[in-house]
C-alpha positions as CSV (number, residue, x, y, z in Angstrom):
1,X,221.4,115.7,225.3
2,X,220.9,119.0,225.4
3,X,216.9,120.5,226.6
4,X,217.1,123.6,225.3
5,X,218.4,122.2,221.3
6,X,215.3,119.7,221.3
7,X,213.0,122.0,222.3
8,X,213.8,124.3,219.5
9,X,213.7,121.1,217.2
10,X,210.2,120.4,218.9
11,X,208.4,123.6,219.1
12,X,205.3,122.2,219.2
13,X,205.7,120.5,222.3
14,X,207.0,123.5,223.8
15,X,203.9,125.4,222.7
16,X,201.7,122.9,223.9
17,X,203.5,122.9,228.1
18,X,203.0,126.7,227.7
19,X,199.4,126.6,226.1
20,X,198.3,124.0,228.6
21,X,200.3,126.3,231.5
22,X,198.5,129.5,230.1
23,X,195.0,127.8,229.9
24,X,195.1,126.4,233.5
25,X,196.6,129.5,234.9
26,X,193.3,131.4,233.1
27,X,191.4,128.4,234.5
28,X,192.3,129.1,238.1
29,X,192.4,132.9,237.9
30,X,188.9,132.8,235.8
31,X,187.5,130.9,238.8
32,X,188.7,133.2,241.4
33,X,187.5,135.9,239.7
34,X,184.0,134.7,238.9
35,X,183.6,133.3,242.5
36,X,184.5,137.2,243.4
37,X,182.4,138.9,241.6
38,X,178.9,136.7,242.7
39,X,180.1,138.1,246.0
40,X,180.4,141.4,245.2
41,X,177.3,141.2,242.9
42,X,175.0,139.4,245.9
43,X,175.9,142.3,248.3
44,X,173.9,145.0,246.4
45,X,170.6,143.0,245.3
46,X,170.0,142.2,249.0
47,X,171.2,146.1,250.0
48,X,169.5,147.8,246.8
49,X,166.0,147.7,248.3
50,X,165.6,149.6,251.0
């Protein structure tokens, strides 16, 4: 059985591993990201006034 002949006979399972792969990768980064920037936003309000 060759992988690479059924995938390209099932594309759409193909796209459906790399959609899922894309989405959790966005998932994890998108997390990271947001956690970062509540701790870069948080510094200035409590610095802001003085």
């Amino acid at each position: 059985m060759n992988l690479e002949g059924s995938a390209m006979d099932n594309p759409t399972c193909g796209l459906v591993a790399a959609r899922q792969c894309l989405f959790g990768n966005l998932n994890v980064l998108g997390q990271a990201s947001i956690s970062w920037h509540r701790l870069d936003l948080r510094v200035p309000e409590y610095e802001a006034p003085i």
